[in-house]
N, C-alpha and C positions, 0 to 999 in steps of 0.2 A: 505223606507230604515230605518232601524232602526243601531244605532249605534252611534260613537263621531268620529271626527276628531280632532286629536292632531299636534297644530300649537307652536313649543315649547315648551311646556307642558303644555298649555290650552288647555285645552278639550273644544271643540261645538259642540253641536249636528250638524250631515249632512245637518238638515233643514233648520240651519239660514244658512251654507256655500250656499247651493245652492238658498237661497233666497238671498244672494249678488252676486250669479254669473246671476240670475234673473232680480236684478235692473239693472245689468251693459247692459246687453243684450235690456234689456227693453230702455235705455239712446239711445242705438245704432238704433235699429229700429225706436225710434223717430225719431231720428236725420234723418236716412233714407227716412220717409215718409215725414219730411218736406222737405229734397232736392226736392225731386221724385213731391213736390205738391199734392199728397194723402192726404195729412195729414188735407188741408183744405175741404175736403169731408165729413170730421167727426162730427156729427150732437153736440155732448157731448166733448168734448178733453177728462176731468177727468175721464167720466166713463170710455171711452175707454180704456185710459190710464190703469185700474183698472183693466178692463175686459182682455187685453194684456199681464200685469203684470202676472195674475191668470194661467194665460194660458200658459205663459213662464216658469211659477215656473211648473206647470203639466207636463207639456213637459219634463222639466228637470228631474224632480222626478223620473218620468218614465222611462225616458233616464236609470238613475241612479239606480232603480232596475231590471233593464233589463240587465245592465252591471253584477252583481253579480253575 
């Protein structure tokens, strides 16, 4: 997705937007796999964590120029 988004009159690129809407989502699925007890299955926390992150900002991107 190439472009800015204007919040006021500050312009950001799409990519940091959807990288905050990425960590938020990434907070929440945390949050989910530890109720759920999944969460202690995870041989790394961090990488996972990482590996999650990566995969939720891809998701999203995608999501994102697919909408266009």
């Amino acid at each position: 997705m190439i472009g800015e988004a204007s919040f006021y009159g500050l312009y950001v690129p799409w990519l940091l937007v959807l990288a905050g809407v990425a960590l938020v989502a990434l907070w929440g699925v945390r949050r989910l796999l530890a109720v759920t007890g999944l969460y202690r299955w995870v041989w790394h926390p961090a990488l996972f964590d990482m590996a999650l992150y990566l995969l939720l900002l891809y998701g999203l991107s995608r999501a994102a120029s697919f909408l266009q």
